[in-house]
VOKELUM-100073 format. One record per residue (C-alpha): residue in one letter; x, y, z. Coordinates in steps of 0.2 Angstrom, whole numbers, padded with zeros to 4 digits, always signed. Example, Ala and Ser with C-alpha at 12.3 -4.5 7.8 and 13.67 -1.06 7.14 Angstrom:
BEGIN
A+0062-0022+0039S+0068-0005+0036
//
This chain:
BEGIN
X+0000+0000+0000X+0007+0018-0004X+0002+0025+0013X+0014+0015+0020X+0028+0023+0010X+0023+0040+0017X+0040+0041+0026X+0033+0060+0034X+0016+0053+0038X+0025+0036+0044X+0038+0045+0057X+0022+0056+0062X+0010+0042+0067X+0024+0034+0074X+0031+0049+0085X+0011+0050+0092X+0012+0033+0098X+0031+0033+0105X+0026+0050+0115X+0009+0045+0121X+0021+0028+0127X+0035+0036+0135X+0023+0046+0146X+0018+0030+0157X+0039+0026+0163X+0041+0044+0164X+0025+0046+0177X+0029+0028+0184X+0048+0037+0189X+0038+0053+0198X+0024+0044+0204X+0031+0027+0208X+0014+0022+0200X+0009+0012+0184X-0006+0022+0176X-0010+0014+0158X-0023+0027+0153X-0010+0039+0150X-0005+0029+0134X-0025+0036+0128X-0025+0053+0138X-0021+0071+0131X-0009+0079+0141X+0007+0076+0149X+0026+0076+0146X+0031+0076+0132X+0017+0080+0120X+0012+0071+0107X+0007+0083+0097X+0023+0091+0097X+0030+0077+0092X+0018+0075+0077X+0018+0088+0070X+0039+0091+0071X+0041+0072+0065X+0031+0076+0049X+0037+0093+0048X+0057+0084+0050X+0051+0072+0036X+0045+0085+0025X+0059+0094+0026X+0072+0079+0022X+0060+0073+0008X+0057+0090+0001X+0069+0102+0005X+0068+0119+0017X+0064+0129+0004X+0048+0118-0002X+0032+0124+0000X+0025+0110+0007X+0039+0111+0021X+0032+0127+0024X+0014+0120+0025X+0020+0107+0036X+0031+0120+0048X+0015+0132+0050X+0004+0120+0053X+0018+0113+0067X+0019+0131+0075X+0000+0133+0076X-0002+0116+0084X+0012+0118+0097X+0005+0136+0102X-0014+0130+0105X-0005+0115+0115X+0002+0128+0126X-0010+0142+0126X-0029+0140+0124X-0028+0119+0128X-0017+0123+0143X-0028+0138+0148X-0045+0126+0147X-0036+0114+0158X-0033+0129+0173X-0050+0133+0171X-0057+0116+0171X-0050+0117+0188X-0055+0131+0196X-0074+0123+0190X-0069+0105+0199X-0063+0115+0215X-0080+0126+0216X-0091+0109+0212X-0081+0101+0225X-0085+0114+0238X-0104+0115+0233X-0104+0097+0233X-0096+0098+0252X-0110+0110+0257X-0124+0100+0247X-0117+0085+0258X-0118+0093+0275X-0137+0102+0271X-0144+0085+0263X-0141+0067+0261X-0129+0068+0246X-0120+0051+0251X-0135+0041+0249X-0135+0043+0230X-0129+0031+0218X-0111+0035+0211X-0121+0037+0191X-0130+0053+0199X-0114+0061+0202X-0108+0072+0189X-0089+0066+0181X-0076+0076+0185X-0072+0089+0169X-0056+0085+0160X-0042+0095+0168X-0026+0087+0157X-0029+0096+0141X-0013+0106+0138X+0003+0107+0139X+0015+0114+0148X+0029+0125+0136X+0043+0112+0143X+0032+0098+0137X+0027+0106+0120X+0048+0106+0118X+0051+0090+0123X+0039+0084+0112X+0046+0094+0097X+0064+0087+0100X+0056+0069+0101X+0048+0073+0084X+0062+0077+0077X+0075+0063+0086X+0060+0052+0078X+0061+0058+0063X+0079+0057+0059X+0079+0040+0064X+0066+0033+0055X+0074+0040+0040X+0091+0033+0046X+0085+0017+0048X+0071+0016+0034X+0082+0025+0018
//
């Protein structure tokens, strides 16, 4: 299948996977705990995203040359990603929460004024999604993992 020869697109998916990956030894060394959601979570050090988008940017770049336009496609595109990782994702994340702490403490008054402990756990409201963004130190890890990523797979693949 042609897809498959899609060296960029190849080191891409494959840089999404690797990051999303690495995040479960990387937390298991800070936390001393094994969480295996993290390999499906958004989130987290480094960014997969970054690493996307600078593994299929890199790829672009060695397939294509620097003065391509398609590298400069690729290189906008990567910047725009990696910004909204750090800003408005990141942002949403703070906010979401400032809304878990204030339902937290209505849910602590609800609990003292009524009998909040005798409902099922389905009645309870899921906790809103606080590990949306990323951190700027992430967004650059993940970018020098696209690009260590990259690099290789060409080394190895051509």
């Amino acid at each position: 299948m042609e897809i498959f020869s899609n060296l960029p697109l190849m080191a891409g998916l494959f840089a999404i996977l690797f990051a999303q990956f690495i995040k479960i030894p990387i937390q298991y060394i800070v936390t001393r705990e094994v969480e295996w959601k993290l390999f499906a979570s958004t989130g987290g050090m480094p960014s997969s995203h970054s690493a996307a988008v600078t593994a299929l940017t890199t790829g672009v770049a060695i397939e294509h040359g620097l003065d391509s336009t398609l590298f400069a496609v690729s290189a906008m595109f990567a910047v725009i990603t990696m910004y909204d990782a750090t800003g408005v994702r990141f942002q949403a994340g703070q906010q979401a929460l400032t809304i878990n702490k204030l339902r937290n403490d209505f849910n602590l008054f609800v609990t003292e004024t009524k009998t909040w402990q005798q409902k099922k756990e389905e009645e309870k409201i899921e906790e809103l999604k606080t590990l949306l963004g990323h951190k700027p130190s992430e967004v650059f890890m993940g970018a020098i993992t696209g690009i260590i990523i990259a690099f290789v797979f060409y080394a190895v693949l051509i």
